[in-house]
C-alpha positions in Angstrom: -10.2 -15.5 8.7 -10.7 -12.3 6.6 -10.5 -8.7 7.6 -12.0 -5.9 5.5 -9.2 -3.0 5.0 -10.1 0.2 6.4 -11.9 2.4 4.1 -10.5 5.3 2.6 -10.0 8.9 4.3 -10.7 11.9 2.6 -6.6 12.6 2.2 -6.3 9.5 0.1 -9.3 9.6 -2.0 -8.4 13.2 -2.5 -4.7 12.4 -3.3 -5.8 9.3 -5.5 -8.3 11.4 -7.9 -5.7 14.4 -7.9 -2.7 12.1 -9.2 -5.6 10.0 -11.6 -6.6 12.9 -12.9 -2.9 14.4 -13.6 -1.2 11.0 -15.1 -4.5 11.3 -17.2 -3.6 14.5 -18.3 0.1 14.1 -19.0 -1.0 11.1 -21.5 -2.9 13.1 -23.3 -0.6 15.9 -23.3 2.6 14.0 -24.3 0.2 11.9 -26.9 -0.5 15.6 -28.3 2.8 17.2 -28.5 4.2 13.8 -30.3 1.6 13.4 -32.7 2.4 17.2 -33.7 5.9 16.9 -33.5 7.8 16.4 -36.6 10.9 14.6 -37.4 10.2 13.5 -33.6 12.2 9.7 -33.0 9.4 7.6 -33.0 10.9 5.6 -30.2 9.8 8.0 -27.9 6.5 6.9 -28.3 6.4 5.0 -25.3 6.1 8.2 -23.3 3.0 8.8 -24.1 1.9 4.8 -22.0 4.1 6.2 -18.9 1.7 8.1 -17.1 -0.9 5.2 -17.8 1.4 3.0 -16.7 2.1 4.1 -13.3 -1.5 4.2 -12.7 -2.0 0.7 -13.6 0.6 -0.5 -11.5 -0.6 1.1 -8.7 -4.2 0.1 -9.4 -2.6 -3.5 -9.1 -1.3 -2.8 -5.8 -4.4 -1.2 -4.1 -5.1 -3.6 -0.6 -8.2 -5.2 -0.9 -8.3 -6.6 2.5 -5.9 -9.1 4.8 -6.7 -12.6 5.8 -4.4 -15.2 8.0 -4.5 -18.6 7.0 -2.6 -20.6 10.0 -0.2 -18.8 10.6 0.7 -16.6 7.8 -0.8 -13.3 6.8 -2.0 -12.7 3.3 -2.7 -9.0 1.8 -5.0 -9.0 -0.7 -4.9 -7.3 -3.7 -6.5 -7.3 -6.8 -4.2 -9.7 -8.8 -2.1 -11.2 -6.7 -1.4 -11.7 -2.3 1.4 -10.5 -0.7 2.2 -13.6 2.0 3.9 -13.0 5.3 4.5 -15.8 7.6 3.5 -14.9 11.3 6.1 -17.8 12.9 8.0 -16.3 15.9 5.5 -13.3 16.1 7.0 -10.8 18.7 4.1 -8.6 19.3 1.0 -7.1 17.8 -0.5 -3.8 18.7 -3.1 -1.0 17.8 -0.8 2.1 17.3 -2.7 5.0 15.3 0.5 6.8 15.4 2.9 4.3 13.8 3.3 5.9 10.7 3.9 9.6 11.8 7.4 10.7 11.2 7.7 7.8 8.6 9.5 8.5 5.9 9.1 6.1 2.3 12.3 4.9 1.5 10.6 2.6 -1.4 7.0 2.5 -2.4 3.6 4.2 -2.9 2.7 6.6 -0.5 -1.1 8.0 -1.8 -1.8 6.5 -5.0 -4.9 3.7 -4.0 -3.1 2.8 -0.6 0.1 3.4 1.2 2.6 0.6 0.9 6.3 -0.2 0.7 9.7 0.1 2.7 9.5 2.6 5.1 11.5 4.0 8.1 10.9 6.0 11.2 12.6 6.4 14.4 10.2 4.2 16.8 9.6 1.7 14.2 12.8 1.4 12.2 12.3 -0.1 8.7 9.0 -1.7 8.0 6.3 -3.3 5.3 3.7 -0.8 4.9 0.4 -2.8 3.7 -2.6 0.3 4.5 -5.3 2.9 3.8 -6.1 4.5 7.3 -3.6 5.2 9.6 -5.8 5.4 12.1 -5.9 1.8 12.4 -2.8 1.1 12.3 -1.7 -2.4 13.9 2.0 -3.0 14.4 3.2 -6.7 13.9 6.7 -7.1 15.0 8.1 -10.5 14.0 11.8 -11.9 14.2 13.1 -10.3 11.2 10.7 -7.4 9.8 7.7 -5.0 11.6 4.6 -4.7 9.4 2.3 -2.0 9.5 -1.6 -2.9 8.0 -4.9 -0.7 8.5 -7.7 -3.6 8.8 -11.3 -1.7 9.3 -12.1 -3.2 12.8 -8.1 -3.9 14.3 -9.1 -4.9 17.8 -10.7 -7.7 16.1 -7.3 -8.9 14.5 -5.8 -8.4 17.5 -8.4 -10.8 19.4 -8.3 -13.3 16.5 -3.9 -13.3 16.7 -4.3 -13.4 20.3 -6.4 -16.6 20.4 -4.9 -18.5 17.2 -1.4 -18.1 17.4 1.0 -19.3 19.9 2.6 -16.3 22.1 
């Protein structure tokens, strides 16, 4: 079963063409100031592909939606899936307020999504997989919490509820 990943608020669209445009603009800039720079080690070069490379990185890690086949959860992205095996799930719950106070110990936190390691007090650490907090559903399995936005979460919930074994 598939479920569509929350569409984007305004914070992250705004946040995602804001750092866009800026990595955009230090490639240029860095391109610029070596190509005028002499006796400059051409090693250096490579600075100029940084900026563009953190944006394609985290192009490859934008969530494209979440699907559970048996019982494992798969987050979709554009290049690859992100598995998470459901066995032993603990709990699952609509919590719009699971991320505030969270703080990104390891991650993206604006750039195309929100994802990573991440820690706050009610949570602890746990897998960050989203684009809305406001859909926020909190799986808490035997040995990690994830956090995931899907558009319509009380219809995750119903499909966990009826699939997988409490």
């Amino acid at each position: 079963m598939r479920f569509a990943v929350a569409p984007w608020p305004a914070s992250l669209k705004l946040t995602s063409a804001a750092c866009t445009i800026t990595l955009g603009l230090a490639a240029l800039v860095l391109y610029h100031v070596l190509s005028i720079t002499p006796r400059i080690n051409p090693a250096l070069a490579w600075l100029t592909l940084l900026p563009l490379l953190i944006l394609l990185t985290s192009a490859l890690y934008i969530i494209r939606g979440y699907r559970i086949e048996g019982t494992t959860l798969i987050i979709e992205r554009p290049c690859f899936s992100t598995r998470i095996p459901l066995t032993g799930l603990v709990s699952a719950r609509l919590d719009p307020a699971a991320c505030k106070g969270s703080l990104r110990l390891r991650g993206n936190s604006g750039l195309f999504s929100f994802s990573g390691l991440y820690s706050s007090k009610t949570l602890g650490r746990y897998r960050l997989y989203a684009t809305d907090s406001r859909c926020a559903v909190v799986i808490v399995l035997p040995q990690r919490t994830v956090v995931i936005t899907p558009e319509l979460p009380h219809a995750l919930l119903e499909y966990l509820r009826g699939q997988l074994p409490h």
